[in-house]
N, C-alpha and C positions, 0 to 999 in steps of 0.2 A: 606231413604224413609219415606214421612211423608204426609198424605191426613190430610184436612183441612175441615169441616162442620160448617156454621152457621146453626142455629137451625129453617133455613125457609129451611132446604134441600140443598140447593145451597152451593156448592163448591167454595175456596177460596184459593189462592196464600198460600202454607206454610212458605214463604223466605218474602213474602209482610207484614208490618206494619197492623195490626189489631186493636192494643189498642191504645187509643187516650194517653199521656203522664201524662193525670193527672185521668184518669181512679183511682180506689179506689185500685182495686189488685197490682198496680205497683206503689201509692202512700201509700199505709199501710198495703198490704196484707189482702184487708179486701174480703174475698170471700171464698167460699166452692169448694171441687171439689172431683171426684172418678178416678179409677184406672180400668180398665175391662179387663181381657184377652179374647181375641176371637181368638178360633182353628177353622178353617177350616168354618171358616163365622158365626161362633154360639160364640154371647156374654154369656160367663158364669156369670150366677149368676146378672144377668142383675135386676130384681125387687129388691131382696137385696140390691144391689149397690143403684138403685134407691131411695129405703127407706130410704137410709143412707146420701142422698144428701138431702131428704125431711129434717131428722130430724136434720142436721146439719144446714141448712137456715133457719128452725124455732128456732135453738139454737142463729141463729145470728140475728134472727128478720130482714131477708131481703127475699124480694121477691124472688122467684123462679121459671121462665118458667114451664109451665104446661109436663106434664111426657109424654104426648103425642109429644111434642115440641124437646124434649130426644130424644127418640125414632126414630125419623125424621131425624136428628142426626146421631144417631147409625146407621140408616140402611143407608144413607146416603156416611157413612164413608166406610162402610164395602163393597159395593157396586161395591165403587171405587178403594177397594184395590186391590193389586195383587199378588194372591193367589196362581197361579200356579207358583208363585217365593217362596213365603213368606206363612205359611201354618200358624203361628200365630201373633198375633199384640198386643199391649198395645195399650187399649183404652181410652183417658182420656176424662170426661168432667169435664168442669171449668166454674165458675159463680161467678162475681162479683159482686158490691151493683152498680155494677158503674160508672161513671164521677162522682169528687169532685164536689158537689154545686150541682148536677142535681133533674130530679125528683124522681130517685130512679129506675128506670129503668136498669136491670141487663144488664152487658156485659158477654154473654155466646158464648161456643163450642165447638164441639167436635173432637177433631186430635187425628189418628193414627198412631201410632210408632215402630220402629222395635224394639224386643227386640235385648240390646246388649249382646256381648259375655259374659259383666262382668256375667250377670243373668244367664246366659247358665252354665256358671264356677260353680255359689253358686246352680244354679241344681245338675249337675251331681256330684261335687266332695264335698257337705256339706259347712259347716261352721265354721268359731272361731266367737267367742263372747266375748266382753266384755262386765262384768255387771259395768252398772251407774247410781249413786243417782238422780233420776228426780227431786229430791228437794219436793215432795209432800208428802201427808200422805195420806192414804187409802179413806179416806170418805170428803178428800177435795170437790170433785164434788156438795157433798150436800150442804154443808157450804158455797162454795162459787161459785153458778152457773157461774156467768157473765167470770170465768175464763175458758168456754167453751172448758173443760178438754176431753169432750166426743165427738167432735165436729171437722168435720175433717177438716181443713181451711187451706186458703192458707201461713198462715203463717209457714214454717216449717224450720225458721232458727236456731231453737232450735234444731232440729230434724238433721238436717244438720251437725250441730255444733258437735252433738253427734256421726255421723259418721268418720268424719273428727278426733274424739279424738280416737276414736275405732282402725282407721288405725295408728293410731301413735303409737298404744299400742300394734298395730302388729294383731287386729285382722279386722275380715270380716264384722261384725256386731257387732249390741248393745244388750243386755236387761236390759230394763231401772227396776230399782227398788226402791217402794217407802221407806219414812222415817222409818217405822218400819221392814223396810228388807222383804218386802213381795212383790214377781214377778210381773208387772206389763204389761209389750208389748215393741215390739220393736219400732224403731222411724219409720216406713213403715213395720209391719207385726205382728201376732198375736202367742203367744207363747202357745204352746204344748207339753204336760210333758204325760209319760207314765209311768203307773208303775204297772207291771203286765198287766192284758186284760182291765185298766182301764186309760182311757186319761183326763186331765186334763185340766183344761183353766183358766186363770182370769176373773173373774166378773166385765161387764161394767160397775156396780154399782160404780168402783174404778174411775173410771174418765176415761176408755181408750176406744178405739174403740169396737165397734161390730163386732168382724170377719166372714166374708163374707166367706171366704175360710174356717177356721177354723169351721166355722157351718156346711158346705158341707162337712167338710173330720168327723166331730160327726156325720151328719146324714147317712152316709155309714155306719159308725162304729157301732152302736148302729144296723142298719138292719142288719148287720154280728154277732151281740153276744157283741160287747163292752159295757164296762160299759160306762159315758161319766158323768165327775164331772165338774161344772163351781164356783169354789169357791178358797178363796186365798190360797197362800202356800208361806212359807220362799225360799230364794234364796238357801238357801242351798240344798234344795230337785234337786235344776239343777244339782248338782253333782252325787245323789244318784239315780237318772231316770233309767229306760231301755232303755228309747231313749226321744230324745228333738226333738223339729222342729221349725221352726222358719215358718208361715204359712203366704204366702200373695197374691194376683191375679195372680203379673207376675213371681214371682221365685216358685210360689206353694209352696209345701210340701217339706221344705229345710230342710235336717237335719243338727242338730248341732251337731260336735264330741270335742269339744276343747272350754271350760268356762275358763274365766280369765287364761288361761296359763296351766289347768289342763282337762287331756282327758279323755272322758268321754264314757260313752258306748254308740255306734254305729253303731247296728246290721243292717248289710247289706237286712236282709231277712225282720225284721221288717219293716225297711222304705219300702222295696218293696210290704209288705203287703199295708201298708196305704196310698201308694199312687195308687196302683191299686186300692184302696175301691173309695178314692176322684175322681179317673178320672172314676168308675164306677158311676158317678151321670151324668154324660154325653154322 
């Protein structure tokens, strides 16, 4: 099941040809785009998402349909879905620079998707991980912008790649880490360390994303008593955690039980803590 929105509202064939062939997203991956889960007709975290699409098309210096144009979009989609089958949906929008050679005019839209079972799996029953060298160093981002480290684009064959080695190595996921062995994010999700009443994050400053989710499941935390730290930490702290999670729109609050091939603490009642605080922001 898949609904289709152009960003004038109007509905579109999801199995029908949309992008022209020389389009820039299917010529170079040159484009931005977001992820949304929406429960029961309500996009979560929909301004976040939003901000994140702003500041990734200002990373790329390409035009961006106006947030009102989104939204039209969103509701749009959501409208058409059907709910009384399907109770939640991955929402993506995607924006390109474009046709090769044109005048700059973005090819956007927004399609909703079901989630699959695989997602449902890394819900309910956690995750293995394996950690991989991103090949970067901490403060790349600043040294060398134009490598649009923080900047979430359609390019994610890297990101991909990194899955693909992860399953060969027998696990579920990745945690990418940089050159000085310091945590960085997963290739689609934002990582979360606990230790004692105090959860931990990486700093976008590193080059990674702004977790959308990961901010949502701090600002519950923080209204309940937690402490909430956004600063680096070596990979070895993933072993010595109370609990890991691997935090993203559509698998949420995934906890991790199993680093490179060694299990790790996986308290049942914790994660049930933390994800009652995160779905307490809705």
């Amino acid at each position: 099941m898949r609904v289709l929105a152009l960003l004038d509202g109007t509905l579109a064939d999801p199995e029908a040809p949309l992008l022209r062939a020389d389009d820039l997203s299917v010529m170079r991956g040159d484009g931005v785009f977001e992820t949304i889960l929406v429960a029961d007709r309500k996009p979560r975290e929909l301004g976040p998402h939003l901000d994140r699409l702003e500041r990734s098309a200002r990373l790329l210096e390409m035009r961006l349909p106006e947030r009102s144009a989104w939204e039209r979009a969103v509701d749009a989609v959501i409208d058409n879905w059907p709910w009384e089958t399907d109770g939640q949906m991955a929402l993506k929008l995607v924006c390109s620079r474009g046709v090769d050679g044109g005048d700059g005019t973005p090819s956007a839209f927004a399609m909703g998707m079901q989630i699959g079972p695989d997602t449902i799996r890394k819900r309910r029953d956690g995750v293995s991980v394996a950690t991989l060298d991103r090949g970067i160093a901490p403060d790349l981002m600043e040294r060398a912008p134009w490598l649009l480290l923080s900047a979430k684009t359609l390019s994610y064959a890297v990101n991909m790649a990194a899955m693909r080695e992860a399953e060969s190595r027998g696990a579920d996921e990745v945690i990418f880490v940089a050159t000085d062995g310091t945590v960085l994010e997963g290739p689609t999700s934002t990582v979360v360390l606990a230790k004692g009443r105090t959860l931990y994050t990486t700093p976008p400053s590193t080059g990674i994303l702004r977790g959308t989710t990961q901010g949502a499941v701090f600002r519950a935390a923080e209204e309940a008593g937690w402490q909430t730290r956004v600063e680096t930490f070596p990979a070895e702290e993933l072993l010595r955690a109370d609990g890991l999670w691997l935090a993203s729109s559509v698998r949420l609050l995934t906890q991790v039980h199993t680093v490179d091939g060694t299990r790790i603490a996986a308290d049942a009642d914790l994660h049930a803590e933390l994800s009652k605080l995160y779905e307490s922001n809705y």
